[in-house]
C-alpha positions in Angstrom: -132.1 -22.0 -146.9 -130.7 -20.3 -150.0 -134.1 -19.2 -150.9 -134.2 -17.7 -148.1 -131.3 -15.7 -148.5 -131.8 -14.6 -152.1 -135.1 -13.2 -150.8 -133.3 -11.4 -148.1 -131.0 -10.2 -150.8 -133.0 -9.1 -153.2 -134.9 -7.0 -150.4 -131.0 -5.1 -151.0 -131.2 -3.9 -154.4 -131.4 -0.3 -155.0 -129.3 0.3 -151.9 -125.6 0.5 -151.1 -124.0 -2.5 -149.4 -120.4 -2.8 -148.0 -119.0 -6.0 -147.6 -116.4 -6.7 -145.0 -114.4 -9.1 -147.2 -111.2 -10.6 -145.5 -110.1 -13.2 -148.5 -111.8 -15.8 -146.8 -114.7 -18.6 -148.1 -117.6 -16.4 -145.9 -117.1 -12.8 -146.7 -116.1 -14.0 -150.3 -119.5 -16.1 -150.6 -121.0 -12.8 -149.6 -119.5 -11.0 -151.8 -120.6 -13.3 -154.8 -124.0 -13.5 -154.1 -124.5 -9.9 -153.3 -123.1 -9.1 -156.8 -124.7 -12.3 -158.8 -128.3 -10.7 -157.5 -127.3 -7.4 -158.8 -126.6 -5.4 -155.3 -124.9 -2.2 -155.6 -121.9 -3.7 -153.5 -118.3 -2.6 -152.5 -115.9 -4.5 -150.5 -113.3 -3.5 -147.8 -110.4 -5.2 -147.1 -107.9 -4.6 -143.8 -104.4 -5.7 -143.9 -101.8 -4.8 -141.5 -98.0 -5.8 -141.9 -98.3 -8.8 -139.3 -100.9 -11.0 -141.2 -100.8 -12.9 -144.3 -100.3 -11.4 -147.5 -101.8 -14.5 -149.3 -105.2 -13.5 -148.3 -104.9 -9.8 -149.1 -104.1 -11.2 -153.0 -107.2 -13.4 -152.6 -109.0 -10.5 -151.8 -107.7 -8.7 -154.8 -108.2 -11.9 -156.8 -112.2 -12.9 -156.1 -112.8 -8.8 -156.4 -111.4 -9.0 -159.9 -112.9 -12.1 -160.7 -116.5 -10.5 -159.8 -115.6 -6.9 -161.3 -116.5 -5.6 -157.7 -114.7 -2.5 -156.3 -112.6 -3.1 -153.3 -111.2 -0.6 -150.8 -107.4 -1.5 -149.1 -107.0 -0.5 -145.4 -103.7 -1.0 -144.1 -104.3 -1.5 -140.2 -101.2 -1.5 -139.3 -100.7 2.1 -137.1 -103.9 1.3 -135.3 -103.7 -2.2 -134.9 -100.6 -1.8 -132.6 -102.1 1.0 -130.8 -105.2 -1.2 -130.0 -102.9 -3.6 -128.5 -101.0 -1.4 -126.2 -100.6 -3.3 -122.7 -102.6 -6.4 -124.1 -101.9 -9.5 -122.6 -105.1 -11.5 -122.4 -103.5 -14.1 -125.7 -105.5 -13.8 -129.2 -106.2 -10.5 -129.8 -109.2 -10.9 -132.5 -111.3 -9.3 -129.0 -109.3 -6.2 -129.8 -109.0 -6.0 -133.2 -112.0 -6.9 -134.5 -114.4 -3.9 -133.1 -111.4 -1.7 -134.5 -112.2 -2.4 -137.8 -115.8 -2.1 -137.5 -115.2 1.3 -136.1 -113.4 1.6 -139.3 -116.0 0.3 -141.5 -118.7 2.5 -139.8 -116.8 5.3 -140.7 -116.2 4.1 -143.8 -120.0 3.7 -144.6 -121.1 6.4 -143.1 -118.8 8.8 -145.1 -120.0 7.4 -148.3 -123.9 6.7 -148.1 -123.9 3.2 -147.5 -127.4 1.8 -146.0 -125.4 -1.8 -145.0 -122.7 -3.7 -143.8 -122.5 -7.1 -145.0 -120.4 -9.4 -142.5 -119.7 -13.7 -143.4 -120.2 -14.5 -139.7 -122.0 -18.6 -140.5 -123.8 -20.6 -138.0 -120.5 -22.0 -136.2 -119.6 -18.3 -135.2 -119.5 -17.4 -131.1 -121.0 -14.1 -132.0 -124.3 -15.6 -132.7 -124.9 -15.8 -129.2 -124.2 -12.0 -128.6 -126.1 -11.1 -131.6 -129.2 -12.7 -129.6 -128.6 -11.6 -126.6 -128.2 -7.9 -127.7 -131.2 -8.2 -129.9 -133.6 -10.1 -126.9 -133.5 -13.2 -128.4 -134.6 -13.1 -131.9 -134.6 -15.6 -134.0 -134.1 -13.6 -137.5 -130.4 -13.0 -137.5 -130.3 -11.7 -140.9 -130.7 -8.0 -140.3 -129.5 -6.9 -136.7 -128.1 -3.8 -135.4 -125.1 -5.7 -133.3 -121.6 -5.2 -133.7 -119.0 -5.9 -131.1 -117.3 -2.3 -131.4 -121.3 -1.3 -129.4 -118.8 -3.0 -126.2 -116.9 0.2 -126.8 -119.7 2.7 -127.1 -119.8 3.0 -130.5 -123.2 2.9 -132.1 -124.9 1.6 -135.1 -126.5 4.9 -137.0 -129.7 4.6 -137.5 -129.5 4.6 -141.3 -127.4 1.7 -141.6 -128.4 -1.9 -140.7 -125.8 -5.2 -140.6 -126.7 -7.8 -142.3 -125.4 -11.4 -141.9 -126.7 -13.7 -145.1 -124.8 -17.0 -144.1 -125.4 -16.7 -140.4 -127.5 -20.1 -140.4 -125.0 -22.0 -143.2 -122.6 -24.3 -141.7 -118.8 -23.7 -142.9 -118.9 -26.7 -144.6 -122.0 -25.9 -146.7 -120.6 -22.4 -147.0 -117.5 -23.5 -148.9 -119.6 -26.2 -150.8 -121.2 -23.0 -152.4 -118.9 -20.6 -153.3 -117.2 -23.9 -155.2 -120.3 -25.0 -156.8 -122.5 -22.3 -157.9 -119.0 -19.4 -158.4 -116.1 -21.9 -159.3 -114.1 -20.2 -156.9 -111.9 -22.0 -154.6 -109.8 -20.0 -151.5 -106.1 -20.7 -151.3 -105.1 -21.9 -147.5 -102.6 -20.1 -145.3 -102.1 -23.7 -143.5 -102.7 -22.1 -139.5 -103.8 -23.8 -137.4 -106.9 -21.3 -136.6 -108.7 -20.8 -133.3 -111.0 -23.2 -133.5 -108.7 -26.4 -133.7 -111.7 -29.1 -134.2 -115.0 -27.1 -135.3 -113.5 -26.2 -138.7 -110.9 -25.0 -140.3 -111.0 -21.0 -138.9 -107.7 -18.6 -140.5 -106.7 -15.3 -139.4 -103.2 -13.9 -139.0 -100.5 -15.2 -136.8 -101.4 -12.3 -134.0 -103.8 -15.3 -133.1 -101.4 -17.6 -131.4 -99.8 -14.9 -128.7 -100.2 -17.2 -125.0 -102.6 -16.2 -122.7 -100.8 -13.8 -120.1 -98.0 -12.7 -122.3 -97.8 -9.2 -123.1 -98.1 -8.5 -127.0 -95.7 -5.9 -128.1 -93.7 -5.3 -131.0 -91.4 -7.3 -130.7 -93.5 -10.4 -130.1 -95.6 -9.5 -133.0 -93.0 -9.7 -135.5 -91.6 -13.2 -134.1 -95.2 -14.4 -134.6 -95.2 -13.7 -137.9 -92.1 -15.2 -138.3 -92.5 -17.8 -136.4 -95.7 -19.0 -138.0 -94.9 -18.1 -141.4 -91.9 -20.9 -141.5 -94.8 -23.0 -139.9 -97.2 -22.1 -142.5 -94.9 -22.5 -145.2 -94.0 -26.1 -144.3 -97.4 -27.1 -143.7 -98.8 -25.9 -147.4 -96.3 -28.2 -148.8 -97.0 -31.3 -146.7 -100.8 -30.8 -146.8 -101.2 -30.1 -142.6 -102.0 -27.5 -140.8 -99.6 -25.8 -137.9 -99.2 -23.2 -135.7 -96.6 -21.7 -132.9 -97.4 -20.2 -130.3 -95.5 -17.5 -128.4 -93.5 -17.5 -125.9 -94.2 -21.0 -124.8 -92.9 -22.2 -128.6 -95.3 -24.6 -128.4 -95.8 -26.3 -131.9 -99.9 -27.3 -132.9 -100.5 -29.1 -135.9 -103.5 -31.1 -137.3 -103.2 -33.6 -138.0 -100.7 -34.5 -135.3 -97.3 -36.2 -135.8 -96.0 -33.1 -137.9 -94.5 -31.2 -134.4 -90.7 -32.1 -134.7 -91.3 -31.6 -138.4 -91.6 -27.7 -137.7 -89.4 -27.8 -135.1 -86.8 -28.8 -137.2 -87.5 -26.1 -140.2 -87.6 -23.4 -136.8 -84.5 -24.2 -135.4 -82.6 -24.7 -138.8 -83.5 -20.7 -139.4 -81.8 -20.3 -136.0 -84.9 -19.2 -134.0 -85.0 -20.7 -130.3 -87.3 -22.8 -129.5 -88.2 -24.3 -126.1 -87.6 -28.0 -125.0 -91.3 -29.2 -124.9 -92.1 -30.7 -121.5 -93.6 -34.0 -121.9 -93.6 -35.2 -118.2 -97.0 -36.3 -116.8 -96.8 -35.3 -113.0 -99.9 -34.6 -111.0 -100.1 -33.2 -107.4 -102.9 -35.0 -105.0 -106.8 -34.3 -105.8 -109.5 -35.4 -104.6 -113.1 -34.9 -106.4 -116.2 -35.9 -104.6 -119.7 -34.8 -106.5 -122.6 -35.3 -103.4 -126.2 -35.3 -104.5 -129.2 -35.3 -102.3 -132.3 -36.0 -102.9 -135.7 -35.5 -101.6 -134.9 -32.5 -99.1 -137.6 -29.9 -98.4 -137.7 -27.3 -101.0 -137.9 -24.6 -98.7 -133.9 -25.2 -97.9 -133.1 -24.8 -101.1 -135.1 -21.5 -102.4 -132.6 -19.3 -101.0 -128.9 -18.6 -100.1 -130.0 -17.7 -96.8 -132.0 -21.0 -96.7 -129.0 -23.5 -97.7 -126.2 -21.5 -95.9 -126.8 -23.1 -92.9 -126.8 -26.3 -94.0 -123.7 -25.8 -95.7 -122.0 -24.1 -93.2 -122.2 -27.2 -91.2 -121.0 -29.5 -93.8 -117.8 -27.1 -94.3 -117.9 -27.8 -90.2 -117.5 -31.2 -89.9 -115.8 -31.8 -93.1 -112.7 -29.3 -91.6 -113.2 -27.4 -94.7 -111.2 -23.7 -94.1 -112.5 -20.9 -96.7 -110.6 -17.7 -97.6 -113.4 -16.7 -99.9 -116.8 -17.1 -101.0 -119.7 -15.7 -103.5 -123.5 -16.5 -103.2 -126.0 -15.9 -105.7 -129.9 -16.5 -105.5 -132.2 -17.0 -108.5 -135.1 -16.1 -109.4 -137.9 -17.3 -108.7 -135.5 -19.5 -106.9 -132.6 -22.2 -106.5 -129.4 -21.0 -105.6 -125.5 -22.1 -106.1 -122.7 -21.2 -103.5 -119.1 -21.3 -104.1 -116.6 -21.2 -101.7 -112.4 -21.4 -102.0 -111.0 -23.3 -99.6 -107.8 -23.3 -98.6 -106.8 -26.7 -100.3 -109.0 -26.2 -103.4 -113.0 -25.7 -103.6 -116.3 -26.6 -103.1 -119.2 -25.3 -105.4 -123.2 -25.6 -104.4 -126.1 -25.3 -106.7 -129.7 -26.1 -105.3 -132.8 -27.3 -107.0 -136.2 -26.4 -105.0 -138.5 -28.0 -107.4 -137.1 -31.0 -107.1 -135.9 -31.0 -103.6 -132.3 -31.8 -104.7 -129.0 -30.1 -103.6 -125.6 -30.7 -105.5 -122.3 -30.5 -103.6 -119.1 -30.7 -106.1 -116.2 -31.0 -103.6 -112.6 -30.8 -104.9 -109.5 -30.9 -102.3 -105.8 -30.9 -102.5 -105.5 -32.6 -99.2 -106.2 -35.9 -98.7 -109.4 -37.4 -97.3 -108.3 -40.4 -95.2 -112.1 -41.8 -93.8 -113.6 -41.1 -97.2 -116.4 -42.6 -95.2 -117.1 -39.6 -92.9 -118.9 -37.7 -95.9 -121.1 -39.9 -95.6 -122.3 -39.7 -91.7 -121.9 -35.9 -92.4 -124.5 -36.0 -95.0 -126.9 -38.0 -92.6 -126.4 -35.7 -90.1 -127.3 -32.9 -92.0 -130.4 -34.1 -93.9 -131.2 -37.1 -91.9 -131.7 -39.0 -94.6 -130.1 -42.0 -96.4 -131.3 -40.8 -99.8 -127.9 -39.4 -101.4 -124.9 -40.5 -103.8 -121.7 -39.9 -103.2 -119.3 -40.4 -106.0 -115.4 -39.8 -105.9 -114.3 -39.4 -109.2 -111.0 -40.8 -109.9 -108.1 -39.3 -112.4 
C-alpha cells in the first residue's frame, strides 16, 4: 500500500499541492509524506473561535517541525453565518463544504494544480466519492468534494487527491509515529464516531438533533465540552456533552458523574439524567412466504392486491403510503398505519414476499395471521415470527 502511494506521490512533484491540514494524525500524515518526497506543498489551516485551540498549535507545531508553509484561516464570521437556522445536530454537513469553498478559492488564487485531503478508508465520504465518480475503484485522484452539493465546481485545472483513502486510522497513526516520530496531542472528545475510532473535531459536534444552533448554544458547547475535555485528558477517557439534553458520553463508561460533578461545580445546569426503562406496547411480526408465483411479485401493481387484502383482514387502517418498483423487477411497499407500520419488499426470482409488521395495538388471536396468510396464498409454505423485546 505505501508503494502505492509514494508512486502516486511522486506522480506530484513539479506541481503545487495544498494540503487541508486540521492538526490531526490524517491531514498531518499527508502533510509529511508530501514533503518527505519533495512536493512543492503548502498547508491550510481553519480555525474559528468555537473549536480547540490545541489543534490549531499542533498545526503550527508538525508545520514547523517539517519547515512547510502554513496559511491560518480564522472561520469564525462565516462559520456562524453557515449555520443560520440550523437545527439538524452536528454541523460538520455545513461546515465542511464551507471550507472547501474556501480552499478552492484559495488554490485557485494562487496556482495550485491539487488539494490534498486525509480522508482514510473508515471515512463515510468514500461512498459519495464513488457514487459521484460511477463507481471507480482508484480513489486517489477524484474530482469530488462535498461543496459540488452546493454547486460549486471543481476547476478543471485542479484535481483532489486523497493518498490514505485505503489506510485504516489505525495504520494511519502507526505511520506518522514510525517512519516521522511525530505523535498528535488529544483533545479527549468524544468524536462522532463513538466505536469505529477515535474521530476529533470541535465541540460544535455535539449540538442534539432538532435544536437550533445559535450563538448562544455555540458558546455553551464550547464551554461545556471544554470542562469535559479538560477532565478527561487528565484521567486518560474520552467525554463529551451534548446540548441541550446535557447528556454526558464518555468512553470508556463509568466517567459520567465524574463530569457531571466538574460541570455543576462551575455552576452550569445540568439536566437530571432520566434512567427509567418504560416502554409502551409493540408488537413485531416479520412474515415470509415462499414459493409464490413470480408474476405477483414483479410489480407494485402486481402485489397491491394481495396486500390490500392482508391490510383487510388484519383491520390494518393506513393514513399513508409509498410504492416503489424496481428494475427489472421486485418491489417493496410501505404503508403507516394508524397504530405503527407495515413495510413489503418482494423477491420475483425467488418467488418470496417479506411482510415486516410492527403495531402499537395489541394482536389478541396472534393466530389469525396465520389463516390470513393461507387465504391469500393458499399455501402452508410461510414463517411467521413475532419477535419479542
Amino acid at each position: 500500500m505505501e508503494k502505492i502511494i509514494t508512486e502516486k506521490i511522486l506522480d506530484l512533484k513539479g506541481k503545487k499541492v495544498l494540503v487541508m491540514f486540521s492538526g490531526g494524525k490524517d491531514s498531518a500524515l499527508c502533510l509529511a509524506l508530501l514533503n518527505k518526497y519533495g512536493v512543492n506543498v503548502e498547508a491550510i489551516h481553519f480555525k474559528h473561535k468555537w473549536g480547540w485551540n490545541l489543534s490549531t498549535e499542533e498545526a503550527k507545531r508538525i508545520a514547523k517541525i517539517l519547515k512547510v508553509n502554513i496559511k491560518i484561516v480564522d472561520y469564525s464570521k462565516e462559520l456562524k453565518r453557515r449555520l443560520r437556522g440550523f437545527r439538524d445536530g452536528r454541523p460538520c454537513k455545513i461546515c465542511k463544504p464551507g471550507m472547501y469553498i474556501e480552499t478552492l478559492k484559495y488554490a485557485k488564487e494562487n496556482d495550485f494544480s491539487y488539494i490534498c485531503i486525509g480522508d482514510n478508508a473508515a471515512d463515510t465520504i468514500v461512498n459519495r466519492i464513488r457514487d459521484y465518480e460511477g463507481g471507480k475503484k482508484d480513489l486517489y485522484f477524484s474530482n469530488y468534494l462535498d461543496c459540488i452539493n452546493e454547486g460549486v465546481k471543481i476547476p478543471k485545472k485542479i484535481k483532489i487527491f486523497r493518498p490514505l483513502i485505503n489506510i485504516p486510522p489505525k495504520e494511519v497513526e502507526r505511520i506518522l509515529y514510525q517512519d516521522f516520530k511525530i505523535k498528535i496531542k488529544r483533545n479527549h472528545e468524544t468524536g462522532d464516531k463513538y466505536y469505529e475510532y477515535w474521530r476529533e473535531g470541535c465541540p460544535l459536534q455535539y449540538n442534539d438533533a432538532g435544536s437550533l444552533i445559535n450563538s448562544k448554544r455555540m458558546n455553551d458547547l464550547h464551554k461545556y465540552n471544554s470542562i469535559a475535555a479538560n477532565l478527561a485528558k487528565k484521567g486518560g477517557f474520552r467525554a463529551s456533552v451534548h446540548l441541550p439534553s446535557t447528556r454526558i458520553v464518555t468512553i470508556p463508561k463509568g466517567h459520567e458523574w465524574e463530569i457531571r460533578k466538574a460541570l455543576l461545580k462551575e455552576g452550569l445546569k445540568l439536566k437530571t439524567p432520566n434512567l427509567k426503562k418504560e416502554r409502551p406496547l409493540i408488537e413485531h411480526f416479520i412474515i415470509e412466504v415462499y414459493g409464490v408465483d413470480s408474476k405477483l411479485l414483479r410489480k407494485c401493481k402486481d402485489t397491491l392486491p394481495l396486500v390490500n387484502r392482508f391490510i383487510e383482514r388484519a383491520r390494518l387502517k393506513v393514513v399513508n403510503k409509498i410504492h416503489h418498483d424496481f428494475k427489472p423487477f421486485g418491489n417493496t411497499m410501505v404503508f403507516v398505519l394508524s397504530n405503527s407500520h407495515l413495510a413489503i419488499h418482494t423477491w420475483p426470482e425467488f418467488g418470496f414476499i417479506h411482510f415486516d409488521l410492527l403495531s402499537c395495538k395489541e394482536f389478541k388471536n396472534t393466530s389469525s395471521l396465520k389463516n390470513i396468510i393461507f387465504e391469500i396464498f393458499k399455501t402452508y409454505n410461510f414463517r411467521i415470527r413475532k419477535e419479542e423485546y
